[in-house]
C-alpha positions as CSV (number, residue, x, y, z in Angstrom):
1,X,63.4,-5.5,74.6
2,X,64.7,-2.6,76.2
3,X,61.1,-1.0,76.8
4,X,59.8,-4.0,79.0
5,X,62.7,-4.2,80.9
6,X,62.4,-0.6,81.4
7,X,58.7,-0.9,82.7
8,X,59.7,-3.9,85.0
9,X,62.5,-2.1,86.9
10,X,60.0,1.0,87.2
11,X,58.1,-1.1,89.0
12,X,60.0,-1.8,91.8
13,X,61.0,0.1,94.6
14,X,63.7,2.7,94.1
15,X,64.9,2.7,97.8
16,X,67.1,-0.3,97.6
17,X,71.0,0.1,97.6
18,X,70.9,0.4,93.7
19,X,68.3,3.1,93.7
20,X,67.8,5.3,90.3
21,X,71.3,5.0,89.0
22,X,71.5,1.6,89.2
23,X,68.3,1.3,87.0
24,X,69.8,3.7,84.3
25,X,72.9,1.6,83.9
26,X,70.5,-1.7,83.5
27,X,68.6,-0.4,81.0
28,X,71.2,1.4,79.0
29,X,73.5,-2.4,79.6
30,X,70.7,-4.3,77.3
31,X,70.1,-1.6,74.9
32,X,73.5,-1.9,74.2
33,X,73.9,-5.6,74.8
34,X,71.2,-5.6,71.8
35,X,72.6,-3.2,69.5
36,X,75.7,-5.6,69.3
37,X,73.5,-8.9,68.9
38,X,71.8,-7.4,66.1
39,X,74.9,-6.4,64.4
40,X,76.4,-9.7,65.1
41,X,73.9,-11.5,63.4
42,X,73.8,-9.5,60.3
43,X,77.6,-10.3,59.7
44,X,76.0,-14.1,59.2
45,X,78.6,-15.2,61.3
46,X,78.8,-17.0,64.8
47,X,80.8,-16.1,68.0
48,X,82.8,-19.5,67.2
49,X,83.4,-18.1,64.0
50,X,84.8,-14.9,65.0
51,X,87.4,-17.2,67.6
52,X,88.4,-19.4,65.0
53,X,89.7,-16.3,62.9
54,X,86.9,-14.7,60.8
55,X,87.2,-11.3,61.2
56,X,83.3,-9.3,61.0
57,X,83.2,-6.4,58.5
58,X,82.4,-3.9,61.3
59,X,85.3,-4.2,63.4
60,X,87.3,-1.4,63.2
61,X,89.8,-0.3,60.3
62,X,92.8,0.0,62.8
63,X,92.5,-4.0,63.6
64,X,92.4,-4.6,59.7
65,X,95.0,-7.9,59.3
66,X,96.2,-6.4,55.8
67,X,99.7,-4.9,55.0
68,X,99.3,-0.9,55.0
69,X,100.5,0.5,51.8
70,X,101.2,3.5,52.5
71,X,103.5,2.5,55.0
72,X,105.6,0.3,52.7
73,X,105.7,3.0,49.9
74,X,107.1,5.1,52.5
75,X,109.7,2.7,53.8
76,X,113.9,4.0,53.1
77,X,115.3,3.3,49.6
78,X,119.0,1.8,49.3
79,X,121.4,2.8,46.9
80,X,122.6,-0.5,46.2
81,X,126.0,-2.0,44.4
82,X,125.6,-5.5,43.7
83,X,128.5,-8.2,42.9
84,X,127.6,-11.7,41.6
85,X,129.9,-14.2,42.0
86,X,132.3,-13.5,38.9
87,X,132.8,-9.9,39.8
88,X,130.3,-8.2,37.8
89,X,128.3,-5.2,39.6
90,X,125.0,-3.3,39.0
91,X,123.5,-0.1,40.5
92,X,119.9,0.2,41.4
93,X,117.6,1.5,44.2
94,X,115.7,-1.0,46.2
95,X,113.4,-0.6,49.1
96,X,114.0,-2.2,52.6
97,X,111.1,-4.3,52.3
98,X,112.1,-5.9,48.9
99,X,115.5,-6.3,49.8
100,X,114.5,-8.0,53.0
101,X,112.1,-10.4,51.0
102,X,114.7,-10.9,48.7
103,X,117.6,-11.9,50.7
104,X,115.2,-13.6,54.1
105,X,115.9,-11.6,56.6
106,X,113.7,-9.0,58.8
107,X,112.8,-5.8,58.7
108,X,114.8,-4.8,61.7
109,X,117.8,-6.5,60.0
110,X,118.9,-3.6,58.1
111,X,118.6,-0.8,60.8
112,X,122.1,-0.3,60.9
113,X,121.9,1.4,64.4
114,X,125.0,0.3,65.7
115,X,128.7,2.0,64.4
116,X,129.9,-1.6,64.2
117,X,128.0,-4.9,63.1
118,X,129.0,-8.2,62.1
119,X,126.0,-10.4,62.7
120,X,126.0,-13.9,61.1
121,X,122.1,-15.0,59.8
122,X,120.4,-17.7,58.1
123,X,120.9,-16.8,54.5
124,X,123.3,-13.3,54.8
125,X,125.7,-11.8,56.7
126,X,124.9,-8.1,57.7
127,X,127.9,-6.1,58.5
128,X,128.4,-2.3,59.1
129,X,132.0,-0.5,59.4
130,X,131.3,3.1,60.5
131,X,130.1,4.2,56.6
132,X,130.3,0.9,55.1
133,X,126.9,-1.1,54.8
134,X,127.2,-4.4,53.8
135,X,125.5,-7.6,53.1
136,X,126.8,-10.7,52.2
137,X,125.2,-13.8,50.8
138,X,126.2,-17.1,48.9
139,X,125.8,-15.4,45.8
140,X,126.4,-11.8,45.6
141,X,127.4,-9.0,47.8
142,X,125.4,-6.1,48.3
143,X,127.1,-2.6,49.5
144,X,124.2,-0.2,50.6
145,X,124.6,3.4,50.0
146,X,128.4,3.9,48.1
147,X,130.2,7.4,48.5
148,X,132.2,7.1,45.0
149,X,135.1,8.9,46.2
150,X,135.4,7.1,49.8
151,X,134.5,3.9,48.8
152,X,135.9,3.4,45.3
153,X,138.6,1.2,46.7
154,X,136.5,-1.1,48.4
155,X,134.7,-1.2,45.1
156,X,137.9,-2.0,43.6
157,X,138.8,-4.5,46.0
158,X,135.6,-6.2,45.8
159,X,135.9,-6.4,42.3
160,X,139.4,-7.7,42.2
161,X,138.8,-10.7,44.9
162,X,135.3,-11.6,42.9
163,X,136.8,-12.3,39.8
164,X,139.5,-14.8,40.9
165,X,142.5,-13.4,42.3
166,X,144.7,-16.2,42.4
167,X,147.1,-14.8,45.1
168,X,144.0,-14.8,47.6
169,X,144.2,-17.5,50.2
170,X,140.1,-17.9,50.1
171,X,139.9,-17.7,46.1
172,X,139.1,-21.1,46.4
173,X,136.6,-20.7,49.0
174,X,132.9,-19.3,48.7
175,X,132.0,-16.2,47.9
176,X,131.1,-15.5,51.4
177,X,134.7,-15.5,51.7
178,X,135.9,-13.2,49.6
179,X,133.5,-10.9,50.1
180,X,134.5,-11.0,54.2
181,X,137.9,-10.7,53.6
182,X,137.8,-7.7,50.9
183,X,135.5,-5.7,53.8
184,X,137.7,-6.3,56.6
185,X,140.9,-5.8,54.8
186,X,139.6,-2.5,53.2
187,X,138.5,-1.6,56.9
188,X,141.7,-2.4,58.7
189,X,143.5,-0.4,55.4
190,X,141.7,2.5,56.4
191,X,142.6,2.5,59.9
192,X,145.9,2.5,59.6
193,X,146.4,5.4,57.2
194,X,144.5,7.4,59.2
195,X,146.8,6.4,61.6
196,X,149.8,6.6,59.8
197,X,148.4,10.9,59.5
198,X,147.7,11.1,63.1
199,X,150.6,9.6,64.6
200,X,153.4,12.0,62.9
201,X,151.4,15.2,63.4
202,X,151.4,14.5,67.8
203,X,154.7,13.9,67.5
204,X,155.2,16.7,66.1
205,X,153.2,18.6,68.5
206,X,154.7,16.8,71.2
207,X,158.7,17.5,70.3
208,X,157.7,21.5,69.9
209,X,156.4,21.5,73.4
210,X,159.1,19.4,75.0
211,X,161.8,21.3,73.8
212,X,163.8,22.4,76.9
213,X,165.0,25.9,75.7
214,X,161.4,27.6,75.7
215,X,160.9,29.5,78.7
216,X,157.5,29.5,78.0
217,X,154.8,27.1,76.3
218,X,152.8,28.5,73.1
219,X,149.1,28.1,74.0
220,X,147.7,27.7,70.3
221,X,150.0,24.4,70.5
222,X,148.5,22.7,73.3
223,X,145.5,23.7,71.6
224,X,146.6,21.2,68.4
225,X,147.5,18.6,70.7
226,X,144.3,18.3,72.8
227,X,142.6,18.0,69.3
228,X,145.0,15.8,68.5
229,X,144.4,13.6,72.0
230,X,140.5,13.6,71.1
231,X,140.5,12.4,67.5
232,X,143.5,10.1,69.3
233,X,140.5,9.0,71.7
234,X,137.9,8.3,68.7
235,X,139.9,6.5,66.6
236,X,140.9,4.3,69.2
237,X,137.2,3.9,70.6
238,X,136.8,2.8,66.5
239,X,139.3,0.5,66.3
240,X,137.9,-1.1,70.2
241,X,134.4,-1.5,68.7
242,X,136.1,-3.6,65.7
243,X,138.1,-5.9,67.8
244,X,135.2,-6.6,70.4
245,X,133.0,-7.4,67.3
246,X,135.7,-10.1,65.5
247,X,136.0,-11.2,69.0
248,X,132.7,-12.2,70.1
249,X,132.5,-14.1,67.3
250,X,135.8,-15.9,67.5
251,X,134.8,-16.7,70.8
252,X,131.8,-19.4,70.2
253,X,132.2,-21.8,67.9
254,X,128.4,-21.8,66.7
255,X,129.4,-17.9,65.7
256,X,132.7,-19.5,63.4
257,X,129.9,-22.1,61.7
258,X,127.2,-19.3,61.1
259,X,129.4,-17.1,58.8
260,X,129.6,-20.2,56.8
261,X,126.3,-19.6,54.3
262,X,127.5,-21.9,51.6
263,X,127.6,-24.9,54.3
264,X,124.0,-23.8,56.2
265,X,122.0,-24.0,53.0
266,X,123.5,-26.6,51.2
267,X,123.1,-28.5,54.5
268,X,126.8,-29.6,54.9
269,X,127.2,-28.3,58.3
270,X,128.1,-32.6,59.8
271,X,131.1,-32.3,62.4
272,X,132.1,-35.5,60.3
273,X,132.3,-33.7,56.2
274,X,136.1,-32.2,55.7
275,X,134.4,-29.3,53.7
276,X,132.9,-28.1,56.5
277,X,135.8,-28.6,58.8
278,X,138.2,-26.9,56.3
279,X,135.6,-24.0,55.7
280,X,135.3,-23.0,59.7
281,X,139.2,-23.3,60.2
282,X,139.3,-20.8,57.5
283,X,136.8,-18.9,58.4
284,X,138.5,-18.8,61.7
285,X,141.7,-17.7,60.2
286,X,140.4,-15.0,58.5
287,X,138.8,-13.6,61.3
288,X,141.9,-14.1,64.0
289,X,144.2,-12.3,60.5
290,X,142.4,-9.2,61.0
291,X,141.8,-9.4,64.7
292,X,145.2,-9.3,64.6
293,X,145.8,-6.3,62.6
294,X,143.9,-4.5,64.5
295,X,145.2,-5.3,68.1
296,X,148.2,-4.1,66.2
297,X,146.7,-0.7,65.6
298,X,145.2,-0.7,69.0
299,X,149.0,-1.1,70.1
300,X,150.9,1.7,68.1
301,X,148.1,4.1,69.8
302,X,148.4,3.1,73.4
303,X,151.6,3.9,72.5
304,X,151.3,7.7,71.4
305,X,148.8,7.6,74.1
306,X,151.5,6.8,76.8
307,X,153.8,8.9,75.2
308,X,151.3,12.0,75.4
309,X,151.1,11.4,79.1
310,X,155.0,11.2,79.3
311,X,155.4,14.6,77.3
312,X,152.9,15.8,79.5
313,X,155.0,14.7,82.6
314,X,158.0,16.6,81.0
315,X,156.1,19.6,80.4
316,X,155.2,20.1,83.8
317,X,158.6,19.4,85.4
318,X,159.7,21.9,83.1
319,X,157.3,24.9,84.1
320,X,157.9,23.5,87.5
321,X,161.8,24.3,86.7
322,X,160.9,27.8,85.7
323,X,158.5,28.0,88.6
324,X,161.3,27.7,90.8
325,X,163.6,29.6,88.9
326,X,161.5,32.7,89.8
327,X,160.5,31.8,93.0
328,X,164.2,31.7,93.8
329,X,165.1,34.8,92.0
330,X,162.0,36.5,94.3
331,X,163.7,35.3,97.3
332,X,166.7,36.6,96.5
333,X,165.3,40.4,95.3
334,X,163.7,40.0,98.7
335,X,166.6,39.2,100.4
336,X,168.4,42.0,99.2
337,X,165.6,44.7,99.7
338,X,165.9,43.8,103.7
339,X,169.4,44.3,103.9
340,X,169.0,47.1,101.9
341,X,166.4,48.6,103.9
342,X,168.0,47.4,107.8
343,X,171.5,49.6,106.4
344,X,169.8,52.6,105.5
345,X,168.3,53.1,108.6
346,X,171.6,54.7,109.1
347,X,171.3,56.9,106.3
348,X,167.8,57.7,108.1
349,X,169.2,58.6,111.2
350,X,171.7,60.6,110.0
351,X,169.2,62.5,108.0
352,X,166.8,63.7,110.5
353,X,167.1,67.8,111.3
354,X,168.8,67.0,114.6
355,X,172.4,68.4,115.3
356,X,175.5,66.0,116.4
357,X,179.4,66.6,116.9
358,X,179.7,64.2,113.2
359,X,178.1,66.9,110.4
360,X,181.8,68.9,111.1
361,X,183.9,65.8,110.7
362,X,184.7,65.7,106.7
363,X,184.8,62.0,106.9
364,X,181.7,61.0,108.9
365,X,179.5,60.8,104.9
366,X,182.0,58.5,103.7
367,X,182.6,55.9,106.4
368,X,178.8,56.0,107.3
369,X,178.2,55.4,103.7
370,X,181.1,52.6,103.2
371,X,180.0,50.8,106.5
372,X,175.9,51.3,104.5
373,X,177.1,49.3,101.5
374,X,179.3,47.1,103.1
375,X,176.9,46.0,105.8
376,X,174.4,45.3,103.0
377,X,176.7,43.4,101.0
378,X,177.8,41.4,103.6
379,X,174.4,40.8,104.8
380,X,173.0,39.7,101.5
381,X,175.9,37.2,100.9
382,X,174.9,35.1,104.4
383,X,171.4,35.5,103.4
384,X,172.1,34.1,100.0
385,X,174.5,31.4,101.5
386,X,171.9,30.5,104.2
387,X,169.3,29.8,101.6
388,X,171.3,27.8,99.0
389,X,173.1,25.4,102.1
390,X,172.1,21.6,102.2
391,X,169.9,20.9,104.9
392,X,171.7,17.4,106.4
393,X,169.7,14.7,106.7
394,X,168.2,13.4,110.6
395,X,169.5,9.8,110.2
396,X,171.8,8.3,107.1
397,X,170.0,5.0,106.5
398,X,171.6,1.8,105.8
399,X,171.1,-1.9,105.3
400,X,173.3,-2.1,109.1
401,X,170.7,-0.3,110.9
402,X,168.1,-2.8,109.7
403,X,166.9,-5.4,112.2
404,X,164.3,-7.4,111.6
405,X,161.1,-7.3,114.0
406,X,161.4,-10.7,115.0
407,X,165.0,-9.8,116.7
């Protein structure tokens, strides 16, 4: 078809607006206009076809609609610790994808990006605390990647609240519950002992600086303390993330109802059923508990906090003290060098080469020298008297001498 089309624009005359070019492009437009026609037609297949979703075998591999498997053998592997609902745990490695499938949730689910999560779903409740990864269910817990020696309490507690601990206040809840509660507690727990190390090492730091009798200030301990002030600064950007987290979720009431799994897929989430009424009043108790806690930790260190910028205060009054300790004590030197030196310009005098009726008195050295030191000394004391007087005040203030602009 292309030959024929070829001949009839050869035919015509090449000095219109299109000239040679615009032949080329025509005849290369059908050749290729045929190539995919034929093509088309040996997939056995319609244009319909292909919009109502058959897919031609010559398309190209990159739009294939089948899951790459390369991809999904090289997705992350979990070390995974799960508890079922009577305590008991296993260890096994799982990939993202299989957990995701397992559990319902997506992909970008389990990123864990963020230092703090606590993000309610349909069937789980994903939940990061700086190295904890966590996901709770209906059924069992699931704690992703375990450091034995870090997290073998949480472990522990885990363990303990699954079986039945009595003295829980949600052992008669869901397991959603318990398994909330034993993360949040083992969270706040950790917290405040590294707290409770923190706190008595500043002050510490902060008694050795303030102490009055050092005339100087020992530079390898302000060192320490702005250490100290910066770990003082992350913890408490830690311990900020976890309130903000409880707290956006205490603030909605949809947020209080999500956390409740048991109630979403047994569909008993009516405003009228007391289960679900008495479950989301203790969800929200458990989650105001702990918010509570921590505003408590956030306390005790706006606390140091203030009381480093107090020591700090102290510190400089106190090298502002010595400051002017030697700044006096300068003065003073200085005062005494002038009187010094506006006395022995007698002594100069005297000592030129030049003759005078006093080198035969016997007397003339000492009285020029006893008027010398006495001049200075006198000299030095009104110097020193004029620089420690009180300078009076212009005008003594009062209440009397107050009248009001109206008057």
């Amino acid at each position: 078809m292309a030959a024929p089309v070829g001949i009839f624009l050869c035919r015509r005359n090449f000095s219109g607006t299109a000239g040679f070019p615009g032949v080329v492009f025509s005849i290369l437009r059908h050749k290729r206009q045929d190539d995919f026609d034929q093509r088309w037609k040996n997939t056995g297949c319609s244009r319909r076809q292909f919009c109502h979703g058959h897919v031609p075998d010559f398309l190209p591999k990159r739009l294939s609609l089948e899951p790459d498997k390369k991809l999904a053998a090289s997705a992350p592997i979990f070390r995974a610790v799960k508890f079922g609902a009577d305590g008991r745990h296993t260890r096994f490695d799982i990939r993202k994808p299989a957990l995701c499938q397992e559990l319902g949730l997506q992909v970008r689910d389990l990123r864990f990006q963020q230092q703090t999560i606590l993000q309610p779903r349909d069937t789980a409740i994903i939940i990061r605390m700086e190295e904890i990864k966590a996901i709770v269910s209906p059924d069992c817990v699931y704690i992703l990647d375990p450091e034995e020696p870090r997290d073998k309490i949480l472990l522990g507690e885990l363990k303990t609240q699954l079986e039945g601990d009595n003295s829980s206040p949600v052992a008669h809840l869901p397991l959603e519950f318990k398994g909330l509660e034993a993360i949040l507690n083992y969270r706040i727990s950790s917290l405040k002992k590294e707290l409770d190390v923190l706190e008595p090492a500043i002050l510490q730091v902060l008694t050795d600086l303030v102490e009055p009798s050092f005339m100087s200030l020992d530079r390898s301990k302000l060192r320490v303390l702005l250490q100290y002030r910066k770990s003082l600064t992350e913890f408490q950007t830690d311990v900020r993330e976890y309130v903000e987290v409880l707290t956006d979720i205490l603030d909605y009431d949809e947020s209080i109802e999500g956390m409740c799994l048991t109630d979403k897929i047994t569909n008993n989430m009516s405003d009228g059923k007391p289960d679900h009424l008495r479950h989301v009043d203790e969800m929200e108790l458990l989650l105001e508990n702990c918010l509570g806690r921590a505003e408590d930790i956030v306390n005790r260190v706006a606390e140091v906090k203030d009381l480093i910028e107090d020591s700090e205060q102290i510190i400089f009054m106190n090298l502002d003290s010595h400051r002017n300790v030697m700044m006096r004590l300068n003065v003073q030197l200085t005062m005494g060098t002038f009187s010094i030196a506006l006395f022995g310009m007698m002594g100069t005098a005297f000592g030129m080469n030049l003759l005078s009726s006093l080198e035969e008195d016997p007397k003339a050295f000492w009285i020029i020298t006893g008027v010398m030191f006495a001049g200075c000394g006198l000299l030095w004391r009104r110097l020193l008297w004029f620089l420690g007087r009180e300078v009076p005040p212009t005008r003594k203030w009062s209440w009397k001498n107050f009248k009001p602009s109206g008057q």
